[in-house]
C-alpha positions as CSV (number, residue, x, y, z in Angstrom):
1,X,-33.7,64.3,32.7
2,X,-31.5,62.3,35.4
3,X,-29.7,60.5,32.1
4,X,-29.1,64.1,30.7
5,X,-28.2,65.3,34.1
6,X,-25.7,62.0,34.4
7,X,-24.4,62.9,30.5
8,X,-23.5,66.4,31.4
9,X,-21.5,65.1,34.7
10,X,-19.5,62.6,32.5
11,X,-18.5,65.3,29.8
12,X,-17.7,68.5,32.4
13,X,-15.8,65.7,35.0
14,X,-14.0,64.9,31.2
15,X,-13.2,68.4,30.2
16,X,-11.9,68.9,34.0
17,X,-9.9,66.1,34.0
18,X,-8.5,66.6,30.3
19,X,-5.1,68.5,30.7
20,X,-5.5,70.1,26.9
21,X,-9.1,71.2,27.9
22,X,-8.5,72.1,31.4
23,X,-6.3,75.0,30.6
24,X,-9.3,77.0,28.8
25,X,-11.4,77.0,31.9
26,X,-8.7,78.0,34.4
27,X,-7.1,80.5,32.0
28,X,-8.2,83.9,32.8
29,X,-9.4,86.3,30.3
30,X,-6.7,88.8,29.3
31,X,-8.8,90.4,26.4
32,X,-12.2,89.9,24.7
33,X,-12.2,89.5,21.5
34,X,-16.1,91.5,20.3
35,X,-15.6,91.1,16.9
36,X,-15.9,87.1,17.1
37,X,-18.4,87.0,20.0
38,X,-20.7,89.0,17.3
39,X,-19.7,87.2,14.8
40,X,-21.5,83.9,16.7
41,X,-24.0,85.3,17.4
42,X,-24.9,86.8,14.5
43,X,-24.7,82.9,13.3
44,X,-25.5,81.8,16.5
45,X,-29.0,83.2,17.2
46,X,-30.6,82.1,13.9
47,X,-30.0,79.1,14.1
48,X,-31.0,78.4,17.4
49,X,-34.2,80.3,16.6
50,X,-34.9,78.1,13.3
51,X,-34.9,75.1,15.8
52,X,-37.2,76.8,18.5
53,X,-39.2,77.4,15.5
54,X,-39.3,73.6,14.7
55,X,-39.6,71.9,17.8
56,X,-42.6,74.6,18.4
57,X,-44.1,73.7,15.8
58,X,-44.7,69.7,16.9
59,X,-45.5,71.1,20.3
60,X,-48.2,72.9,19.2
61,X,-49.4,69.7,16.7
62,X,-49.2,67.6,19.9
63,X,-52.0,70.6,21.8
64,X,-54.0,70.1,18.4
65,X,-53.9,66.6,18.4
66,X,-54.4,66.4,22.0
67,X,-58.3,68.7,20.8
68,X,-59.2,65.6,18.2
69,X,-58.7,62.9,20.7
70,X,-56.6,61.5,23.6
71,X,-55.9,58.6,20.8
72,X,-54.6,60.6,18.2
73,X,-52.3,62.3,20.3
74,X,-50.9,59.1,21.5
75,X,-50.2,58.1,17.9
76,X,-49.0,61.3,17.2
77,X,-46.0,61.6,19.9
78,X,-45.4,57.3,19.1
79,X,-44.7,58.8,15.3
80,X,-42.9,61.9,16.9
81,X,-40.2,60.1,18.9
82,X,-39.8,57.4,15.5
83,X,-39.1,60.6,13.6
84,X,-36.3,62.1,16.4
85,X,-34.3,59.3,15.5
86,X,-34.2,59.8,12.3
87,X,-33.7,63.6,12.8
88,X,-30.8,63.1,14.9
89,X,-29.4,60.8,11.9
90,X,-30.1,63.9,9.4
91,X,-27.9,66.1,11.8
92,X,-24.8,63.8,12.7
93,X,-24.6,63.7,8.6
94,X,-24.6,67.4,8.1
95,X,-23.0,68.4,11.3
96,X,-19.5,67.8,8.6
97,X,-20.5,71.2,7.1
98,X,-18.4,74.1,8.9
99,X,-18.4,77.2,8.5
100,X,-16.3,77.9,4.9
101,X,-14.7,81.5,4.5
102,X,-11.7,80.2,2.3
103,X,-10.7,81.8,-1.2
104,X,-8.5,79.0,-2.0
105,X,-10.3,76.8,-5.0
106,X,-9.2,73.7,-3.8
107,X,-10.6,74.5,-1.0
108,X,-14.0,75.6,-2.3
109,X,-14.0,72.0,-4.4
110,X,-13.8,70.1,-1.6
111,X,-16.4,71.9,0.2
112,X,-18.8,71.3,-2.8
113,X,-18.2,68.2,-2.9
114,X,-18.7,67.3,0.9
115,X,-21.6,69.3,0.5
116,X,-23.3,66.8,-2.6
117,X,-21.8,63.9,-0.1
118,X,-24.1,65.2,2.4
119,X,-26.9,65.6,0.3
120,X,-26.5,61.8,-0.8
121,X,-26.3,60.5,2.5
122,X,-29.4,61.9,3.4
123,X,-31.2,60.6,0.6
124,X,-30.0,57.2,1.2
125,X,-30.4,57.7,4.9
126,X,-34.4,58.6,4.1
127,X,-34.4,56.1,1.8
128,X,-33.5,53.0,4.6
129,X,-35.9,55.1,7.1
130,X,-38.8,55.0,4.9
131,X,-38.3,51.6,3.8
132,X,-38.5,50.8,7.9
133,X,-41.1,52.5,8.4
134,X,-42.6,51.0,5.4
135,X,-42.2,47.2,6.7
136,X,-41.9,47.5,10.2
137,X,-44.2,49.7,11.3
138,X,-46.3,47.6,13.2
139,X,-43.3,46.4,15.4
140,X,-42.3,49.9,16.1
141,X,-46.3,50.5,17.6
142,X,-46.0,47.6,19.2
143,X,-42.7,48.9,21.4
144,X,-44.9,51.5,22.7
145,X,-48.9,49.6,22.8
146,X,-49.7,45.9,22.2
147,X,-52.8,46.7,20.6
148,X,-55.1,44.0,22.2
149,X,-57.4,47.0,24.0
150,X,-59.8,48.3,21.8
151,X,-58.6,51.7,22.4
152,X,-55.0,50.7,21.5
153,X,-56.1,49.2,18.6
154,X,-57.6,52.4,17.6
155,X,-53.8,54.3,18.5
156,X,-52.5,51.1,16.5
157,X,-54.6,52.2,12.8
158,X,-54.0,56.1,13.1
159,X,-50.3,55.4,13.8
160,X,-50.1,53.2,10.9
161,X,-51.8,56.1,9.0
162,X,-49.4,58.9,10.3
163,X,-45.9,56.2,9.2
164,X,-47.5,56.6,5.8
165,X,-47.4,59.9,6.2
166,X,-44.1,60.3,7.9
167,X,-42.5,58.5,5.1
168,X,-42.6,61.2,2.4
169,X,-41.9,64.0,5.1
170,X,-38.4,62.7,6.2
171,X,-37.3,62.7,2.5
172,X,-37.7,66.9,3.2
173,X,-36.9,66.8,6.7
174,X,-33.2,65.6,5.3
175,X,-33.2,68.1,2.7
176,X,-34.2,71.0,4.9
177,X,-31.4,70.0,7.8
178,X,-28.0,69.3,5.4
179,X,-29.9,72.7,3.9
180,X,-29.4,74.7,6.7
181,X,-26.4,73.2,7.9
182,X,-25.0,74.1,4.2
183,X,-26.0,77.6,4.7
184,X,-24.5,78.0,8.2
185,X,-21.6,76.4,6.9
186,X,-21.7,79.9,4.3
187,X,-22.2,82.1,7.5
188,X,-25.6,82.9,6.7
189,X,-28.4,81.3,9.1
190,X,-31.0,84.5,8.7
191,X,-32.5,83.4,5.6
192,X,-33.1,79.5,6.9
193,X,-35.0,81.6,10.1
194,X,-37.0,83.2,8.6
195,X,-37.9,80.2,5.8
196,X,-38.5,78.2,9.0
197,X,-40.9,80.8,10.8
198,X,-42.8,81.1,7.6
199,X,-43.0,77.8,6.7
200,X,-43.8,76.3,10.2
201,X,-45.7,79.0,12.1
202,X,-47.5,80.7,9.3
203,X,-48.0,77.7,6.9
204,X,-47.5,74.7,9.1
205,X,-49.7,75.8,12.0
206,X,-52.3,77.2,10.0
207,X,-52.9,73.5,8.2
208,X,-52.3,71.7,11.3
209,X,-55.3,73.9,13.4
């Protein structure tokens, strides 16, 4: 939290200090515009809720892996923050789609194709993830156990389990994110919501427990 807390002094000090930026916090508000503040949230809210819905989701596997065993959980969050980095990977690759509203077709072509780009990336992305995981999975356990204890050792063969795992679910991890970055990106995040509380709450939960 203090490195979040430092990161969030750096950029605010920045966008104080910025004479472009500074004028659009000293500027005072001469009208408010309704029709654009709906209009984000309208895209806003979904999508922050399809993420609340996600990151509940490994919250409540973490509770249900915390019921099997202390050791399971451990494996479970080692796997967890492997998988953030990739997730955050997924994301900077699809945070390119924004939100398209042109007519032009020129426009619309290039938009399909950044879109495809996107979709490639994350394959190949996946692709170099899974092979890591694949062949170096026992030095990624080993940054967070040195499996000498006989209860590490037991952390050490579920995690190796769970990377096997973890390997076919980032291929649809990258599909689902550049997915619902491509539907913000055509103004409509209520369908990926509620794909996300079905498919995590109703379905994922109810395997998980």
């Amino acid at each position: 939290y203090q490195i979040i807390g430092l990161d969030r002094t750096v950029f605010f000090t920045y966008f104080i200090f910025n004479r472009n930026l500074r004028i659009y916090i000293f500027q005072p508000i001469k009208k408010i515009h309704w029709q654009k503040i709906l209009y984000f949230l309208k895209l806003g809210v979904p999508m922050s809720l399809t993420y609340f819905f996600e990151a509940g989701l490994f919250n409540v596997s973490a509770i249900i892996m915390g019921w099997i065993s202390i050791e399971a959980l451990a494996a479970h969050q080692i796997l967890l923050q492997c998988t953030e980095v990739a997730f955050m990977c997924f994301c900077c690759c699809s945070n390119s789609l924004h939100p398209h509203c042109s007519c032009d077709w020129k426009e619309k072509l290039r938009w399909n194709n950044t879109v495809f780009i996107n979709i490639g990336i994350g394959i190949v992305l996946a692709c170099i993830v899974g092979l890591i995981y694949f062949t170096n999975h026992q030095k990624l356990t080993h940054i967070f156990i040195n499996a000498e204890k006989d209860q590490d050792l037991i952390i050490y063969n579920l995690t190796k389990d769970f990377f096997r795992i973890a390997i076919i679910f980032i291929f649809f991890d990258a599909l689902q994110i550049i997915g619902n970055n491509v539907l913000r990106s055509m103004n409509d995040a209520y369908i990926s919501m509620i794909l996300s509380l079905g498919s995590y709450w109703i379905i994922g939960v109810g395997a998980a427990y």
